[in-house]
C-alpha positions as a Markdown table, in Angstrom:
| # | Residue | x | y | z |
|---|---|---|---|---|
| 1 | Unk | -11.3 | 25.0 | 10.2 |
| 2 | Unk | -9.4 | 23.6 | 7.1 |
| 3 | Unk | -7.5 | 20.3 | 8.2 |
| 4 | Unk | -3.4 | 21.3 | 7.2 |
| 5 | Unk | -2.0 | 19.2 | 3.8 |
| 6 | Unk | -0.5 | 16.3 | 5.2 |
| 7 | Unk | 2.7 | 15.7 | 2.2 |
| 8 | Unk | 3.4 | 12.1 | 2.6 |
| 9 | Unk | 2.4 | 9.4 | 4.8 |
| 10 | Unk | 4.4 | 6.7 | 6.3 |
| 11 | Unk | 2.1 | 4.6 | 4.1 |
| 12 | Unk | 2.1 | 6.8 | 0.9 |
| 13 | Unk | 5.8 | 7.3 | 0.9 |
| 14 | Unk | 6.5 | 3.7 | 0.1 |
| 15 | Unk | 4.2 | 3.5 | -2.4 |
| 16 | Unk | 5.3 | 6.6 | -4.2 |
| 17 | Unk | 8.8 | 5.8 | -4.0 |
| 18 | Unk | 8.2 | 2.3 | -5.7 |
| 19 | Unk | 6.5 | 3.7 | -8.5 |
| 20 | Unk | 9.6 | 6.2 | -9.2 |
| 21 | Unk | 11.9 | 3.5 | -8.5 |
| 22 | Unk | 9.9 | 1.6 | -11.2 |
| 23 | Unk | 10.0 | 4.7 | -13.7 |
| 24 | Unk | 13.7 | 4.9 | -13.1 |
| 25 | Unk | 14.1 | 1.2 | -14.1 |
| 26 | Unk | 12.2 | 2.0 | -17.1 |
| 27 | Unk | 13.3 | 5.1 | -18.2 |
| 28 | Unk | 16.7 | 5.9 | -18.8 |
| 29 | Unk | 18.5 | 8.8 | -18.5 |
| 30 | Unk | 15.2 | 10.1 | -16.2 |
| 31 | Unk | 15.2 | 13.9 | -17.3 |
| 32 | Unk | 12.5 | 14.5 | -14.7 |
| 33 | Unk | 9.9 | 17.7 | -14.0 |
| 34 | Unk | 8.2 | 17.3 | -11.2 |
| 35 | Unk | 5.4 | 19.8 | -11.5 |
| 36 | Unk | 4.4 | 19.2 | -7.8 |
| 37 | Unk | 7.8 | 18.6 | -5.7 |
| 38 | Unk | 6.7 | 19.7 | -2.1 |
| 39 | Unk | 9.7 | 19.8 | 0.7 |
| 40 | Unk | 11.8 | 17.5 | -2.2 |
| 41 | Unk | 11.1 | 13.9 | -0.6 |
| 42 | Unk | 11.0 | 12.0 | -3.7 |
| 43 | Unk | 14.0 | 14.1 | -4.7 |
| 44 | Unk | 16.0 | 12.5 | -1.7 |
| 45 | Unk | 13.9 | 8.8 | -1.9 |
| 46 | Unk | 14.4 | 9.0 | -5.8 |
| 47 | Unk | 15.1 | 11.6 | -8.6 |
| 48 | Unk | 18.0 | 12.6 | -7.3 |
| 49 | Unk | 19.3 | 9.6 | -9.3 |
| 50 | Unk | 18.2 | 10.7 | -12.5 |
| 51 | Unk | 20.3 | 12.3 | -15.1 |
| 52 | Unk | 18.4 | 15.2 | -14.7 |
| 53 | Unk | 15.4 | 17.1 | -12.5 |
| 54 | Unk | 14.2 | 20.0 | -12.4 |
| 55 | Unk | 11.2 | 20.9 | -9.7 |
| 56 | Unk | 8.5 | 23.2 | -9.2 |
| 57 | Unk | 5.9 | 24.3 | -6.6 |
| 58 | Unk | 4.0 | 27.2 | -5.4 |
| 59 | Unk | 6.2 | 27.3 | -2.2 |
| 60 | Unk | 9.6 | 28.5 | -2.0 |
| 61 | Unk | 12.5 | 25.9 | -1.0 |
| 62 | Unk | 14.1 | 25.5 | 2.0 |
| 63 | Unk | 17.9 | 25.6 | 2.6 |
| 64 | Unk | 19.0 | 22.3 | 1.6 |
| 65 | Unk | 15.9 | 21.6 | -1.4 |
| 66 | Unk | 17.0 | 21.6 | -4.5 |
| 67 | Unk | 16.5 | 25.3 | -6.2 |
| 68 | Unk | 13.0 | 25.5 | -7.8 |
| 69 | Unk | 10.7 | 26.9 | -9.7 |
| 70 | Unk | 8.2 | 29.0 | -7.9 |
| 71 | Unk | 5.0 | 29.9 | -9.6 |
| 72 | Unk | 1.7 | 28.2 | -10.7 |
| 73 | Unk | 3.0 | 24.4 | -12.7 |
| 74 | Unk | 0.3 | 25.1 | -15.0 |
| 75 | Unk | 2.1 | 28.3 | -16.3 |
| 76 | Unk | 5.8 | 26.4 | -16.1 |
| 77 | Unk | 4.3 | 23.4 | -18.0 |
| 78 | Unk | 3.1 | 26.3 | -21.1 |
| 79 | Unk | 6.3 | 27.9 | -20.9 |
| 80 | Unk | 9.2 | 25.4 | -20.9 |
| 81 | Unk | 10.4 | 23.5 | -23.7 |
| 82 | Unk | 8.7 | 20.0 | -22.6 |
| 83 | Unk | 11.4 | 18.1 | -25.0 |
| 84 | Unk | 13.8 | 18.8 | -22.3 |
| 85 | Unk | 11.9 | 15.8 | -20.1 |
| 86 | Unk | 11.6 | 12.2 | -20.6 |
| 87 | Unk | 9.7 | 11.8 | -16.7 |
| 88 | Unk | 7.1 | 14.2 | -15.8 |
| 89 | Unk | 6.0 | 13.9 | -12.0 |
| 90 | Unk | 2.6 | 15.0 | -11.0 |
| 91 | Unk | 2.2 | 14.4 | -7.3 |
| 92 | Unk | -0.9 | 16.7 | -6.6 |
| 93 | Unk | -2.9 | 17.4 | -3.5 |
| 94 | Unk | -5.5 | 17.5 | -5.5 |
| 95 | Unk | -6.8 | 16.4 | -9.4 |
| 96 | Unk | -3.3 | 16.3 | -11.7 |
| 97 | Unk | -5.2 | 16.0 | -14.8 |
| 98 | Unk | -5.2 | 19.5 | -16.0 |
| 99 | Unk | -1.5 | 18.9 | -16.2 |
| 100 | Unk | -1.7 | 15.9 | -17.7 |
| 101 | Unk | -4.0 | 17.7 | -20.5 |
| 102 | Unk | -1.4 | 20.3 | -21.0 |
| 103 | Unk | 2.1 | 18.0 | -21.2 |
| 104 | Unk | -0.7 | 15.8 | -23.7 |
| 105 | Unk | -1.0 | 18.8 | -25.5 |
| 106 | Unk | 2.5 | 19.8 | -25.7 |
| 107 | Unk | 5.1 | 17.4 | -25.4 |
| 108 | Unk | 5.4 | 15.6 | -28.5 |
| 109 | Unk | 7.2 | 12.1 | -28.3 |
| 110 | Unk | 9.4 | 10.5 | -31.6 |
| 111 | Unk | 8.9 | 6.7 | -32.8 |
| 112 | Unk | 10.6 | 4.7 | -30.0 |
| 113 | Unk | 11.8 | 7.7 | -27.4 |
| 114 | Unk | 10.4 | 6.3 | -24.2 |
| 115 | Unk | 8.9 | 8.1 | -21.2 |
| 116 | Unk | 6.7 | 8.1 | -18.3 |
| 117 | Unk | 4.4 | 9.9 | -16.0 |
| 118 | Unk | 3.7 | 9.6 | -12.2 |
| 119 | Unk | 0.7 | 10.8 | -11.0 |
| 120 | Unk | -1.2 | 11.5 | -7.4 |
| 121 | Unk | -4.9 | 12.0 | -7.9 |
| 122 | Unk | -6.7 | 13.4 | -4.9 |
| 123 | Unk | -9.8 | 14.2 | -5.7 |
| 124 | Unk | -11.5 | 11.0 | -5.2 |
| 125 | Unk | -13.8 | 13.7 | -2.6 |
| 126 | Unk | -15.1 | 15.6 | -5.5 |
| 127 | Unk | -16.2 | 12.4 | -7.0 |
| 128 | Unk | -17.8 | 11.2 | -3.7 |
| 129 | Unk | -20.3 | 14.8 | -3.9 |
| 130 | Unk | -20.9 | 13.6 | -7.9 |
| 131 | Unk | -18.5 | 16.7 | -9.4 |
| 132 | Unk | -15.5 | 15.3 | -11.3 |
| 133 | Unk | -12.7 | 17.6 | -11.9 |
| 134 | Unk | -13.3 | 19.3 | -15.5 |
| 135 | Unk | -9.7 | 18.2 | -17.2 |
| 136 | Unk | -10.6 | 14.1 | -16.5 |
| 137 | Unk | -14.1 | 14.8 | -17.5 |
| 138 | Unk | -12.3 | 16.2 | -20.8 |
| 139 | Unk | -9.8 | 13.7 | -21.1 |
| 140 | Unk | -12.7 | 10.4 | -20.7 |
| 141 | Unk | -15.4 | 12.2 | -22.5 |
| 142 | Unk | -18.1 | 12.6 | -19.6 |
| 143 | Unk | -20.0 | 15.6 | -19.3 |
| 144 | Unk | -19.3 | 17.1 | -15.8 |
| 145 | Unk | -23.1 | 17.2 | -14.6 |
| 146 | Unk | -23.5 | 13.4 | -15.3 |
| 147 | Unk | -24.5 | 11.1 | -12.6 |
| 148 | Unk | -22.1 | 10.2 | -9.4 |
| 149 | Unk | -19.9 | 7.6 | -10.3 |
| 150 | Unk | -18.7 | 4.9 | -7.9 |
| 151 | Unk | -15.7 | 4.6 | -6.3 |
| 152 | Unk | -15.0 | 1.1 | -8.7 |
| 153 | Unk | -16.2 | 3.8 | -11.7 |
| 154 | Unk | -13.9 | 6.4 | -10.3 |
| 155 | Unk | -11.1 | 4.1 | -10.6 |
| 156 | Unk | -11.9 | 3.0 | -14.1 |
| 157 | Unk | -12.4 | 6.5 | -15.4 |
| 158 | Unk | -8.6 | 7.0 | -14.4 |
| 159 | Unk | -7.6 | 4.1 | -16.4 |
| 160 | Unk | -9.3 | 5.4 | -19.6 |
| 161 | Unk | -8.2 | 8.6 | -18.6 |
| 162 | Unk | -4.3 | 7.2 | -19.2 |
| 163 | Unk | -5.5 | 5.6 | -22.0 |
| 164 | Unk | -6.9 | 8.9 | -23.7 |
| 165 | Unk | -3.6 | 10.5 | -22.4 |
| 166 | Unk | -1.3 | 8.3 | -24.2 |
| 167 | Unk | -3.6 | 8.8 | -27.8 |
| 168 | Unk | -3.8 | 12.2 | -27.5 |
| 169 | Unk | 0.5 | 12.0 | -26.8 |
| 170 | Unk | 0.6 | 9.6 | -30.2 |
| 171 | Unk | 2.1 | 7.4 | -27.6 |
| 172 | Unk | 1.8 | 3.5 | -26.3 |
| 173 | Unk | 2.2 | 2.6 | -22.6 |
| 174 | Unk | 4.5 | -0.3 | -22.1 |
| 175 | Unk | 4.0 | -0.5 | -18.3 |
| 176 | Unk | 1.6 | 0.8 | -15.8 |
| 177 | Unk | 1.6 | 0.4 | -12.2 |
| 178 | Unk | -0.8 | 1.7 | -9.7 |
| 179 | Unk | -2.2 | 1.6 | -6.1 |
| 180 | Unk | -5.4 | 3.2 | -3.7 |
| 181 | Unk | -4.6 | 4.7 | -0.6 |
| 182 | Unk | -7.0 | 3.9 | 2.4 |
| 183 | Unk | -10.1 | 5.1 | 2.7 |
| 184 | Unk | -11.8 | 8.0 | 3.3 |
| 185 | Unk | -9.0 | 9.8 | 0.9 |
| 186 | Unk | -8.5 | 6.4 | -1.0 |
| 187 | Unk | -6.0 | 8.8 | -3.4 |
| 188 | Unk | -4.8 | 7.3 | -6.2 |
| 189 | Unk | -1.4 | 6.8 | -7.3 |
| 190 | Unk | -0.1 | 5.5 | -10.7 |
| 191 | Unk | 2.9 | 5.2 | -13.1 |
| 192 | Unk | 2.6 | 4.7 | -16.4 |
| 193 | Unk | 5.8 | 4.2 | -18.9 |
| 194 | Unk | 5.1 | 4.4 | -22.7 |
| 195 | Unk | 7.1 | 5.0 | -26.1 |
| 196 | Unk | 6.0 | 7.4 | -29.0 |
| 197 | Unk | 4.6 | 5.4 | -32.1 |
């Protein structure tokens, strides 16, 4: 039997409201999409103090979320006009770097406009059975059927994985914040601000 999704952690929760609250700092007006926006906590914690947010998850809202998009974020993230967001939110169950590939692709940032990404990686799992998840393996340059790599590797490939991010954006990351969750998860949360070049 599949253990249920569990959203967000007494734990978790602080931790990804301070690294919005950080982006928020940051980044202003916060025109946010948030790819992955779940029952809308870090709508109420957060965004709904930006000058703008749109969400979107496979679910359907509730009475009292904020309307949504309700389809696949991959297919939102190829159809939108990505210009129209400064923040992009990526707070995944499970690997957010296909998403990260595909705003890297297609949101293109001018000299000096500022903006930021939050991310939850969760598949620090996959890692532990040596199978990365194919976008970070893309976005670091490792070839998928390479050795396991630590937990201390898994974290570094992350870094570099921002790092590739913000070259293949044609940006440069002014701030980056980031924390581990406990183990046996031990998911991954970071925030990264950055200007275009």
């Amino acid at each position: 039997m599949a253990r249920p999704k569990i959203l967000n952690t007494t734990r978790a929760l602080s931790v990804k409201v301070a690294l919005r609250q950080h982006v928020l700092d940051h980044v202003s007006p916060a025109r946010v999409l948030d790819a992955f926006c779940g029952c809308a906590v870090m709508y109420g914690a957060v965004w709904r103090r930006a000058k703008g947010y749109v969400p979107c998850d496979s679910a359907p809202w509730a009475p009292g979320d904020p309307v949504r998009f309700v389809c696949d974020n991959r297919r939102l993230l190829r159809s939108l006009d990505l210009r129209d967001f400064n923040v992009f939110d990526f707070d995944a169950f499970g690997s957010p770097w296909e998403q990260v590939l595909i705003l890297a692709a297609r949101r293109k940032w001018g000299g000096g406009e500022k903006g930021a990404i939050v991310i939850t990686d969760g598949s620090t799992i996959r890692s532990h059975f040596a199978r990365s998840t194919p976008a970070l393996d893309e976005l670091v340059g490792t070839r998928p059927d390479g050795e396991n790599q630590s937990q201390r590797g898994t974290e570094v490939l992350r870094r570099i994985a921002l790092a590739r991010f913000a070259t293949r954006s044609g940006v440069r990351i002014l701030q980056q914040w980031e924390a581990i969750g406990p183990a046996p998860a031990r998911l991954y949360y970071a925030a990264i601000t950055f200007e275009g070049v």
